[in-house]
DRENDO-1510 file (C-alpha; in Angstrom, 1 decimal, always signed):
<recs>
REC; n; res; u; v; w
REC; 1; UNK; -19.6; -24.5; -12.0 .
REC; 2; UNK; -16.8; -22.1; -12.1 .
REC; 3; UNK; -16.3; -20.9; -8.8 .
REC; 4; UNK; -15.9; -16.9; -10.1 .
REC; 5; UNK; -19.7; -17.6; -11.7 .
REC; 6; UNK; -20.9; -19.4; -8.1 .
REC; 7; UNK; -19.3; -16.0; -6.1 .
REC; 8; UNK; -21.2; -14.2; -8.3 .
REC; 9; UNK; -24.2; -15.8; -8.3 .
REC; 10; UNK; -23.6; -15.5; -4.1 .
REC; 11; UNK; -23.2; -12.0; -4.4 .
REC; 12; UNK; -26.3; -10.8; -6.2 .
REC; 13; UNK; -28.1; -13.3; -3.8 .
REC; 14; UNK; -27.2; -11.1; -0.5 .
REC; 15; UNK; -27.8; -7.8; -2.8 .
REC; 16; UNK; -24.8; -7.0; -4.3 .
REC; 17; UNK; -25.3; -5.4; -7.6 .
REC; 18; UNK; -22.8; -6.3; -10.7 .
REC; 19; UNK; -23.5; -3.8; -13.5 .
REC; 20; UNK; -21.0; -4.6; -17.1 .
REC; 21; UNK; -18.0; -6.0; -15.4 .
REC; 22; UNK; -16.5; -9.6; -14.3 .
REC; 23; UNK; -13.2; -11.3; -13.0 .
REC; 24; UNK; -10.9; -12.3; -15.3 .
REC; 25; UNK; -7.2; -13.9; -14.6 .
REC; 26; UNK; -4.7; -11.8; -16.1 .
REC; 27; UNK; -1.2; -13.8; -17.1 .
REC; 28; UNK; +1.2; -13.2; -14.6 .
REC; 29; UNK; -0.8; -10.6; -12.3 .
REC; 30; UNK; -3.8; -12.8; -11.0 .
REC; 31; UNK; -7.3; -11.6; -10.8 .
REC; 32; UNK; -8.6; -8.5; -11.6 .
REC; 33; UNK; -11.8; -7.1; -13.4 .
REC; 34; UNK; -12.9; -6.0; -16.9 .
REC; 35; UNK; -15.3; -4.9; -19.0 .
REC; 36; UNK; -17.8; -7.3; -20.3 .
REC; 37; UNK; -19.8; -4.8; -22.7 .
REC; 38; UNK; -18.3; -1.3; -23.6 .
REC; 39; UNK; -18.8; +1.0; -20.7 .
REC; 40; UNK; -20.0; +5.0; -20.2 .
REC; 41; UNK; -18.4; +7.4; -18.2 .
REC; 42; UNK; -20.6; +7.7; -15.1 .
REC; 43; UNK; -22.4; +4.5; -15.2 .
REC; 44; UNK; -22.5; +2.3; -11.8 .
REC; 45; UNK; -20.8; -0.5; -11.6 .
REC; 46; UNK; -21.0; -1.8; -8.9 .
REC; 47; UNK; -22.8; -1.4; -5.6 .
REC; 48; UNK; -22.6; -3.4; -2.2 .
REC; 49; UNK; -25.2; -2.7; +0.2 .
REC; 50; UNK; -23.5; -2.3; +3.8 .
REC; 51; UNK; -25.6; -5.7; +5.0 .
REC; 52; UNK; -23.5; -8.0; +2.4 .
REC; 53; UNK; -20.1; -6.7; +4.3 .
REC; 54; UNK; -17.9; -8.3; +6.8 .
REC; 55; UNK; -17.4; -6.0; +9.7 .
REC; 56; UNK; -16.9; -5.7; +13.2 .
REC; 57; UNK; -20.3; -6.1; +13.7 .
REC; 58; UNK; -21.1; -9.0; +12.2 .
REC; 59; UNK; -18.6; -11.0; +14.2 .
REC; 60; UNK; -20.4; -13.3; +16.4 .
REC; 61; UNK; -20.3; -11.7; +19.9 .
REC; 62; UNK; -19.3; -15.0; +21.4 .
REC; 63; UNK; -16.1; -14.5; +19.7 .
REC; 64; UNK; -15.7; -10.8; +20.2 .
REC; 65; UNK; -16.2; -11.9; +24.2 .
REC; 66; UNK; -13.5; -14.1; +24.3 .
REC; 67; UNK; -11.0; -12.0; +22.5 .
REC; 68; UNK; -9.1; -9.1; +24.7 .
REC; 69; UNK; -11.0; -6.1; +24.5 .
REC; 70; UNK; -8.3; -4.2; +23.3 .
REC; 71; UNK; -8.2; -6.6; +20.2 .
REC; 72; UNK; -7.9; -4.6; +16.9 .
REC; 73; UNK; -10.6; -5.1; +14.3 .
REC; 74; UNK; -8.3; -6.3; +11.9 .
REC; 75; UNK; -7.7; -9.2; +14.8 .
REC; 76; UNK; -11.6; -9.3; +15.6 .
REC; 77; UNK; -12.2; -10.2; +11.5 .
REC; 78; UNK; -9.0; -12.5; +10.9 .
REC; 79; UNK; -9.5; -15.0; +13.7 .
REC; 80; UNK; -13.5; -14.7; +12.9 .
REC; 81; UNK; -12.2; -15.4; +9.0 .
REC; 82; UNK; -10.3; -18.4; +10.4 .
REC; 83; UNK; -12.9; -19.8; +12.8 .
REC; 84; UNK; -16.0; -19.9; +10.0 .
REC; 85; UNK; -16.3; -23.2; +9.2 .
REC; 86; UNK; -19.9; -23.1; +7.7 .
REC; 87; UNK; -20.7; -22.8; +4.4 .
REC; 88; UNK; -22.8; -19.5; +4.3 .
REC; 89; UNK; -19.9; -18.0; +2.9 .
REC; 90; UNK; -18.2; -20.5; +1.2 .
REC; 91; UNK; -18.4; -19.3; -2.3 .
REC; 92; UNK; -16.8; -15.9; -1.2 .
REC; 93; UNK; -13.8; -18.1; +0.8 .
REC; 94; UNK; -13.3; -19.8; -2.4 .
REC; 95; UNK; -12.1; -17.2; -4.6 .
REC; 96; UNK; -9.7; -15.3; -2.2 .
REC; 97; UNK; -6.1; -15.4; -2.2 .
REC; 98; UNK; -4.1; -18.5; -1.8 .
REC; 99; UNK; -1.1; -19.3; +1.3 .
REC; 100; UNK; +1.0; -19.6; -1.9 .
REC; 101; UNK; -0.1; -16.6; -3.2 .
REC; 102; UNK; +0.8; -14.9; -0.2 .
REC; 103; UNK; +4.2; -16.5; -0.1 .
REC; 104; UNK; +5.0; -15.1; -3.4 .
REC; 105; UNK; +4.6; -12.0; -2.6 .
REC; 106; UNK; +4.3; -10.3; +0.6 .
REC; 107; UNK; +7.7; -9.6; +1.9 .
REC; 108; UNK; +6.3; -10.5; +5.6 .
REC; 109; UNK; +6.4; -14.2; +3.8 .
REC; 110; UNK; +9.9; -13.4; +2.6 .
REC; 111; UNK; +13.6; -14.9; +3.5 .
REC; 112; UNK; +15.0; -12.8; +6.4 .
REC; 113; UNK; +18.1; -12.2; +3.8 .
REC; 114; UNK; +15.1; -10.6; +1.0 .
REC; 115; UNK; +13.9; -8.8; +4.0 .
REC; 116; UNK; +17.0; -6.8; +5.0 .
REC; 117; UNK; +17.2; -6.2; +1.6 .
REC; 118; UNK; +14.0; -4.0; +1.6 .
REC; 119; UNK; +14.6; -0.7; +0.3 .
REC; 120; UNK; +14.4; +1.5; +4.0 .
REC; 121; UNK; +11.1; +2.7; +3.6 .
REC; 122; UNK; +9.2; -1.1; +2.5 .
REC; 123; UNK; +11.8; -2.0; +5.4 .
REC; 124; UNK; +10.3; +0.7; +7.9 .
REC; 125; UNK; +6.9; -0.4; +7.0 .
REC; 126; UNK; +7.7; -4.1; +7.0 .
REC; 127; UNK; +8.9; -3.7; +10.9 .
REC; 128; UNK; +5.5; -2.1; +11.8 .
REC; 129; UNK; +3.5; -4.6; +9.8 .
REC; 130; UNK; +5.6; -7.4; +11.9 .
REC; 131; UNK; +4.9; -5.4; +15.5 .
REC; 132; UNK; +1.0; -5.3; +14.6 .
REC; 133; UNK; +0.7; -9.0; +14.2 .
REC; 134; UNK; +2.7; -9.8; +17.0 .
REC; 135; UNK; +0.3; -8.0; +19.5 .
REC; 136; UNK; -3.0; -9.6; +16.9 .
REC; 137; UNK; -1.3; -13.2; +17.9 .
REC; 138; UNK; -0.6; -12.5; +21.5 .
REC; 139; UNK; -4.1; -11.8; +21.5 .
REC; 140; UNK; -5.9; -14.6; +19.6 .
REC; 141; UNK; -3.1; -17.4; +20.7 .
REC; 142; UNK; -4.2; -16.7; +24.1 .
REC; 143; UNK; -8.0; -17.0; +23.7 .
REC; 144; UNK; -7.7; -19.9; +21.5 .
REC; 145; UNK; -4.2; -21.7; +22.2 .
REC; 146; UNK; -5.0; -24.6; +19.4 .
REC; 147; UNK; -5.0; -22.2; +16.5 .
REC; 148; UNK; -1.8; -22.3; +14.4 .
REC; 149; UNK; +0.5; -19.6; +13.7 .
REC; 150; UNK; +0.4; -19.9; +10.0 .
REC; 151; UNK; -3.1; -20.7; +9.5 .
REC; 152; UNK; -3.5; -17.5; +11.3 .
REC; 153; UNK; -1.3; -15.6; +9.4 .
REC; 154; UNK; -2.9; -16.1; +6.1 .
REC; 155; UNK; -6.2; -15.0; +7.4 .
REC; 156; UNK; -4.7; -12.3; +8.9 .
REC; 157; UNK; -2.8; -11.5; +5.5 .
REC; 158; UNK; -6.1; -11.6; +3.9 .
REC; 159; UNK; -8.1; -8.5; +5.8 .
REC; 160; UNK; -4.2; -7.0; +5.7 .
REC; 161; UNK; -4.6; -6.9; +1.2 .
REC; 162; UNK; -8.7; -7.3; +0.9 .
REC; 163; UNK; -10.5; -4.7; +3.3 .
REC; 164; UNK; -11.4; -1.0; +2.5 .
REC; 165; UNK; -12.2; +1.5; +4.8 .
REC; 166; UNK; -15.2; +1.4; +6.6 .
REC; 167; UNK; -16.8; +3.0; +9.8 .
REC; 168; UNK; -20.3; +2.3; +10.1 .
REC; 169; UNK; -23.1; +4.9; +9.6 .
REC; 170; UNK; -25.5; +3.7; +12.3 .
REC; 171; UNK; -26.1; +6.2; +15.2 .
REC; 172; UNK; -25.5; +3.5; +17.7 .
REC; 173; UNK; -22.2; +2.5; +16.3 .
REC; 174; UNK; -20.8; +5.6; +16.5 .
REC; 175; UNK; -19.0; +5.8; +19.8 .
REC; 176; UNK; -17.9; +2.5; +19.0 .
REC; 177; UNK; -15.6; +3.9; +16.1 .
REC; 178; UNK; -11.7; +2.8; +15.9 .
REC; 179; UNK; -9.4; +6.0; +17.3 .
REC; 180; UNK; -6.7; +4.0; +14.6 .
REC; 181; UNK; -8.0; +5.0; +10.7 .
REC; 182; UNK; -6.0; +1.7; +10.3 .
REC; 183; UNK; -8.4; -0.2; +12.0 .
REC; 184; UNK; -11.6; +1.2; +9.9 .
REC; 185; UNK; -12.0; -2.1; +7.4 .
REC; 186; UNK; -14.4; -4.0; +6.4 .
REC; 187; UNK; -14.5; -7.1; +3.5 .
REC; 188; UNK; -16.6; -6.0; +0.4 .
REC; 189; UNK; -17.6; -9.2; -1.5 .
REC; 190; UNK; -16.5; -8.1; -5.4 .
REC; 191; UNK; -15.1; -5.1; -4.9 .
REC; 192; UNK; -12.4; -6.8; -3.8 .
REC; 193; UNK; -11.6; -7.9; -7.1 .
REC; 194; UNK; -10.4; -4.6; -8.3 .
REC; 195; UNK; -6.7; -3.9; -8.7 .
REC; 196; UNK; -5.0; -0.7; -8.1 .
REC; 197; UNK; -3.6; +2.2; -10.6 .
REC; 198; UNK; -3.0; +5.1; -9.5 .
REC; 199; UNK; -4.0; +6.6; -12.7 .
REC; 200; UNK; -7.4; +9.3; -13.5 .
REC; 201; UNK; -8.7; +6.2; -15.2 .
REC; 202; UNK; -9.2; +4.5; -11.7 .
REC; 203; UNK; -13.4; +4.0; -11.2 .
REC; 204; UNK; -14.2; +6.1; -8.2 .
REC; 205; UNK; -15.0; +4.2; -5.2 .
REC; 206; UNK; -17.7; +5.9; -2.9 .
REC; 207; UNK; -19.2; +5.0; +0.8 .
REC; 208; UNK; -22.7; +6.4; +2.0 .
REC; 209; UNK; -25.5; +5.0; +4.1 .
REC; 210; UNK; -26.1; +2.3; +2.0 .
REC; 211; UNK; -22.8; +0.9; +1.4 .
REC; 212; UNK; -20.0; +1.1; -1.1 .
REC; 213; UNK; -20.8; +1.8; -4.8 .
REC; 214; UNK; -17.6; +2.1; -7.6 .
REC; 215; UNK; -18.7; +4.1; -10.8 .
REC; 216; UNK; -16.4; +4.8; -14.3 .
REC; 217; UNK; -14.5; +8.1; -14.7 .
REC; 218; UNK; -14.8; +8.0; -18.4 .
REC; 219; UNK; -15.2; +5.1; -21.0 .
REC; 220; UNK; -13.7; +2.0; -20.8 .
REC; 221; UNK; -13.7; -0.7; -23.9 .
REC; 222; UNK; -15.1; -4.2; -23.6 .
REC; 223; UNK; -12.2; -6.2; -22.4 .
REC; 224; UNK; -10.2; -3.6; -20.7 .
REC; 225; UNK; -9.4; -4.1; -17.4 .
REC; 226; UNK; -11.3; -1.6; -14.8 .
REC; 227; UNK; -9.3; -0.2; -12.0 .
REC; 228; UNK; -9.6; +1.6; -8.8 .
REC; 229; UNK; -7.5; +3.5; -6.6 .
REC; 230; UNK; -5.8; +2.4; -3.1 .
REC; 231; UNK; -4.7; +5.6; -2.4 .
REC; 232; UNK; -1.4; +8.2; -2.8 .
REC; 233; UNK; +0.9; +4.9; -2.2 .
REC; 234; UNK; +4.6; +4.5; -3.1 .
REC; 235; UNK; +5.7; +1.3; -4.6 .
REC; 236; UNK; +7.5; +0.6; -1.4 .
REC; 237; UNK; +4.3; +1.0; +0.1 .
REC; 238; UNK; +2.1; -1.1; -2.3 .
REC; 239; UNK; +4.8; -3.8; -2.2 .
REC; 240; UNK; +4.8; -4.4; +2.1 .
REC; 241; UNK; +1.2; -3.8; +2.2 .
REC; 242; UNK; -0.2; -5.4; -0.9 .
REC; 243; UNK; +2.7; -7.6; -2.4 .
REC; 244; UNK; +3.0; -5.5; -5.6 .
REC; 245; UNK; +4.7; -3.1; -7.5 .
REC; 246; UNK; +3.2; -1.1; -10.8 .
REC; 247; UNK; +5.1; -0.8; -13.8 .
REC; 248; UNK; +3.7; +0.1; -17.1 .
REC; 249; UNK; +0.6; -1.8; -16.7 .
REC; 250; UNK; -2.0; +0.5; -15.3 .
REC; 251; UNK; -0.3; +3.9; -16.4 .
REC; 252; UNK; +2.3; +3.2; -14.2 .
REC; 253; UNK; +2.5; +4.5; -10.5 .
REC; 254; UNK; +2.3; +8.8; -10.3 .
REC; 255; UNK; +3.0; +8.4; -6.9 .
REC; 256; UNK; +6.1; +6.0; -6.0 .
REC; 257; UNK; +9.0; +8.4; -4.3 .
REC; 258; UNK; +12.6; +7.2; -2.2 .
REC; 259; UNK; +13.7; +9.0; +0.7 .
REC; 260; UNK; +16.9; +10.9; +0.7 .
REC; 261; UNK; +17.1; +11.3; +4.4 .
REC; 262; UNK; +19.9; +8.7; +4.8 .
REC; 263; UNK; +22.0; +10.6; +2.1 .
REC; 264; UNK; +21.5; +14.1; +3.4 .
REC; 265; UNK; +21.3; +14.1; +6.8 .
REC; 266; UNK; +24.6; +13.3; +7.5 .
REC; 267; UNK; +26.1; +16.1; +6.1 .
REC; 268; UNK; +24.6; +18.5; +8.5 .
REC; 269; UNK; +26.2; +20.3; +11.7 .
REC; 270; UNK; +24.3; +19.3; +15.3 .
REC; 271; UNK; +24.0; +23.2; +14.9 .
REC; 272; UNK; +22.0; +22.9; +11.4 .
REC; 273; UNK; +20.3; +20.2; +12.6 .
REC; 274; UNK; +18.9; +22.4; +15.7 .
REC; 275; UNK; +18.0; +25.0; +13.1 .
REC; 276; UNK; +16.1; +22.9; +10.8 .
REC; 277; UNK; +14.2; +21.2; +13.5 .
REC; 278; UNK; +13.1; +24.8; +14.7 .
REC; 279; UNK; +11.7; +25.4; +11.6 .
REC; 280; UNK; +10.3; +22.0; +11.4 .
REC; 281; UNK; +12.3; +21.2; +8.2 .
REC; 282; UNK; +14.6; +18.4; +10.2 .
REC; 283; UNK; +13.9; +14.4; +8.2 .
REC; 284; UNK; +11.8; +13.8; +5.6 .
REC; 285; UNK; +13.0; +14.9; +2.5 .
REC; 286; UNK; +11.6; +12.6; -0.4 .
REC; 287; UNK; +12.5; +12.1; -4.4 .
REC; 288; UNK; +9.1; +11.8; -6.7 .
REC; 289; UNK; +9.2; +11.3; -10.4 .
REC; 290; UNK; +9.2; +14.9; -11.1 .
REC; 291; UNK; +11.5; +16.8; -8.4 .
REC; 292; UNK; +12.8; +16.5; -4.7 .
REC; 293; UNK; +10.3; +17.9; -2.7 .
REC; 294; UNK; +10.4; +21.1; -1.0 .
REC; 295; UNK; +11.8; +20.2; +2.3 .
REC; 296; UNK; +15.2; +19.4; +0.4 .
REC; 297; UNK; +15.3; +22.4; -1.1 .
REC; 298; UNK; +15.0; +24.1; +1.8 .
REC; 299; UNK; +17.2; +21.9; +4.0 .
REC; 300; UNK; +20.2; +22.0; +1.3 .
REC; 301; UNK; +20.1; +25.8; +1.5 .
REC; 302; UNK; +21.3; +25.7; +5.0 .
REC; 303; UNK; +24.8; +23.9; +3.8 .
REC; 304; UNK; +25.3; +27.2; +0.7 .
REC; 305; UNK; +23.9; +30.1; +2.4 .
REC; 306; UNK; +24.6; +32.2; +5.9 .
REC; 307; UNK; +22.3; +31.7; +8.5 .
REC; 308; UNK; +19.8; +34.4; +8.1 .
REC; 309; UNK; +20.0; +34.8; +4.5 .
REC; 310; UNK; +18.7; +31.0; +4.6 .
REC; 311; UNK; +15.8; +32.0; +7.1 .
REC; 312; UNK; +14.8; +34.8; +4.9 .
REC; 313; UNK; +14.5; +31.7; +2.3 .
REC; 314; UNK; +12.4; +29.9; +4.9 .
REC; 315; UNK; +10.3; +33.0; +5.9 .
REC; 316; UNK; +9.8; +33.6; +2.1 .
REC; 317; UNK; +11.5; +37.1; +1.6 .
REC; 318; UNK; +13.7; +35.4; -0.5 .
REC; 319; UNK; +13.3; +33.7; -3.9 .
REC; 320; UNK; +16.3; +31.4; -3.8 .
REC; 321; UNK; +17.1; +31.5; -7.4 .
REC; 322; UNK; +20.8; +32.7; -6.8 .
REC; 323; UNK; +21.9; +29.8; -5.6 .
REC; 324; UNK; +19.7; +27.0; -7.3 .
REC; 325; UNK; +22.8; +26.2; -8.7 .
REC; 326; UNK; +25.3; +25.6; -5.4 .
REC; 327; UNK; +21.8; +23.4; -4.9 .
REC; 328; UNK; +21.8; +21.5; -7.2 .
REC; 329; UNK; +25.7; +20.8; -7.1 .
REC; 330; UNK; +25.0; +19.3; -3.2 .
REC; 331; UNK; +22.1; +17.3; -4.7 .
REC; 332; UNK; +23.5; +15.7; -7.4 .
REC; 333; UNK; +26.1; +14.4; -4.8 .
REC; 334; UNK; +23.3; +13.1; -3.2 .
REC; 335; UNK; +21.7; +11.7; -5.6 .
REC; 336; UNK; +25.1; +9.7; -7.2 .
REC; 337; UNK; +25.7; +8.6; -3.6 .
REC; 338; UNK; +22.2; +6.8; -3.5 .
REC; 339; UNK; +22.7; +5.9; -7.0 .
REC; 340; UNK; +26.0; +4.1; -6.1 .
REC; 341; UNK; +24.0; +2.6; -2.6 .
REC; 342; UNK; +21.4; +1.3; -5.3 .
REC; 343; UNK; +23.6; -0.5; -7.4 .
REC; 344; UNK; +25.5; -2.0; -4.6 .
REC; 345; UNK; +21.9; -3.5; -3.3 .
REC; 346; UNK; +21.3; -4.6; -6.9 .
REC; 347; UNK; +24.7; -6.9; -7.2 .
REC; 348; UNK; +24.0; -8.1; -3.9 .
REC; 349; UNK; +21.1; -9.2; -4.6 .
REC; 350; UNK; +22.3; -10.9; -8.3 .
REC; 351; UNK; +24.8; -12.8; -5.6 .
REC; 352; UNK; +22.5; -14.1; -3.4 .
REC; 353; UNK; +22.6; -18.1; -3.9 .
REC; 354; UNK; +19.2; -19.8; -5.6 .
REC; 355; UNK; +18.1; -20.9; -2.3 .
REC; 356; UNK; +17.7; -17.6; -0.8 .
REC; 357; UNK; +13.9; -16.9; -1.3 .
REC; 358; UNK; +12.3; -18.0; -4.3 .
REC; 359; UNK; +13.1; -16.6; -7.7 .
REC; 360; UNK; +9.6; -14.2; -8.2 .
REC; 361; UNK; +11.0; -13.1; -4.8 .
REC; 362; UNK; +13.9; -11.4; -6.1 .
REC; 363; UNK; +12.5; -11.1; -8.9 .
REC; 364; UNK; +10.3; -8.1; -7.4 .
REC; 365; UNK; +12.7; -6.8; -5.1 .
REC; 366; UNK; +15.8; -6.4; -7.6 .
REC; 367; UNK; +12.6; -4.7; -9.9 .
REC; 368; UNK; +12.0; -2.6; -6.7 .
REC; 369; UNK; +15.3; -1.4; -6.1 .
REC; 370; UNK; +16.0; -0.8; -10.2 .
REC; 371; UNK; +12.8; +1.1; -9.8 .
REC; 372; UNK; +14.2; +3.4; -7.3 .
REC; 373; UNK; +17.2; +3.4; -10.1 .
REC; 374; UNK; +15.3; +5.0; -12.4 .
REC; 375; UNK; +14.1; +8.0; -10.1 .
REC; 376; UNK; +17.2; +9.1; -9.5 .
REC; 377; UNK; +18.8; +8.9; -12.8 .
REC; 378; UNK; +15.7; +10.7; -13.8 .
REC; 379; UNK; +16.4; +13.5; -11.2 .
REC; 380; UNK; +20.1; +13.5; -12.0 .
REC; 381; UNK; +19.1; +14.0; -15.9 .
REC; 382; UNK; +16.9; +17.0; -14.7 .
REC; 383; UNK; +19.6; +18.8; -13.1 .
REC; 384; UNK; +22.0; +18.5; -15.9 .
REC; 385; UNK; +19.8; +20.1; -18.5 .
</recs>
């Protein structure tokens, strides 16, 4: 029997409830899930009641006692992931990820070389991923010293990609919730099928007292995949955390952005930088597919105006119009410096020797970083016209 079919059948057994919808391996992408009937806007497709879930709570408390107590759950439900050797949920293990699947695509996985060629924020976030496990194995190789690294790893990877957010509704749990939102997961058999877009067509993925249920936005086609959302995330983002990117499939990503704060920062005074940190406007300035946000603006007004005709921009008695265009003339030498940064990354990585990571490897990051291309050649377009 297929195994998708026998993880179904699993499912429904323990309550789950599969309404129109099944896996299906897209070419190139993996797994995902479509429609198998034509589907109405509002219908339910699927619910998972919260005793079908992997949580915190259903980690055997033998295990939980021999772990530090300051272990994280995403520690607690890795090295319980690693340690179930029975087969009650063997049809679930059997459909999750691959090591090599991993390998291809998490940078975490990646060639130290690929990995310092990260674009800063994917590099940022890459650096934190790295400190978190590092504390998750001091923890777990301490309490069970024959456990190896890697086979940890991949576990570990696996509640990292395949968890949503979850804090139980029981009143006795309550005091027991995670002070890190990070740390609020829990496995959901089948949802975790579902891949990400971050556009309005994404099904709507709900929690309540009874579990998780996802439901359609609007009508979907038989055969079309069905989507839901991981959140707000950058491609940066979805790349360290996930091992993706979106491109055109899936409408694309809304919400991918670069920072600027390496190309602007620089150029200001200790004095301006004072200022804008008094007003909280110091770091942070960020380039979206439609504009730079309004931190730059503000920021960039502080190298064309005086001082207190900027704060009356800041305090909002002030418009700003008048010199949009001194602005704009700073930014776009922002913007052609980051675009000349860009390209520099990109011939590196076109020079890096075959051996250096594999070839979907670079594949990704030299799509990352033309990615990041495209946003400000998009921004530089707007400013010209």
């Amino acid at each position: 029997m297929d195994i998708h079919k026998r993880f179904m059948e699993w499912a429904i057994e323990r309550g789950v409830k599969i309404n129109g919808i099944r896996p299906h391996r897209f070419e190139g992408r993996g797994l995902g899930i479509i429609a198998a009937r034509d589907l109405k806007a509002g219908e339910t497709l699927l619910t998972v009641p919260i005793s079908a879930l992997r949580t915190a709570y259903t980690v055997p408390k033998s295990l939980t006692r021999s772990l530090p107590k300051i272990s994280t759950i995403h520690n607690l439900l890795a090295t319980d992931l690693l340690l179930d050797t029975s087969s009650t949920r063997g049809p679930w293990h059997a459909v999750l990820p691959s090591p090599l699947d991993f390998k291809t695509s998490m940078p975490l996985l990646w060639h130290p070389t690929l990995q310092s060629l990260l674009p800063s924020t994917a590099h940022n976030l890459l650096l934190n991923q790295k400190r978190k496990l590092k504390l998750d194995w001091a923890a777990v190789s301490s309490a069970f010293p024959d456990i190896k690294y890697e086979d940890y790893v991949y576990r570990w990877l696996i509640i990292n990609t395949r968890t949503f957010y979850f804090l139980s509704p029981l009143p006795a749990h309550r005091n027991l919730h995670p002070s890190n939102r990070d740390d609020c997961m829990a496995q959901s058999p089948f949802a975790d099928y579902f891949n990400h877009t971050s556009s309005p067509s994404a099904c709507s993925a709900s929690f309540s007292s009874s579990g998780y249920s996802i439901m359609t936005p609007a009508r979907i086609k038989k055969g079309e995949e069905v989507y839901i959302s991981y959140g707000n995330h950058s491609n940066d983002f979805l790349l360290t955390e996930y091992g993706f990117i979106l491109s055109g499939v899936g409408g694309g990503n809304q919400w991918d952005e670069a920072p600027l704060d390496a190309h602007i920062l620089p150029r200001f005074s200790a004095k301006q930088k004072e200022q804008l940190e008094e007003r909280g406007f110091l770091g942070k300035y960020l380039l979206d597919k439609k504009e730079v946000c309004y931190r730059t603006q503000v920021a960039l007004r502080i190298l064309v105006l005086p001082i207190r005709k900027w704060e009356r921009f800041v305090d909002g008695l002030e418009d700003g119009e008048k010199e949009q265009g001194a602005v704009d003339k700073f930014l776009g030498k922002v913007l052609r410096d980051f675009e000349q940064e860009v390209k520099e990354k990109i011939k590196e990585m076109d020079s890096l020797a075959e051996d250096v990571g594999m070839e979907c490897q670079r594949d990704m990051l030299r799509r990352r970083w033309l990615q990041i291309e495209g946003l400000i050649q998009a921004a530089i377009g707007r400013i010209q016209n």
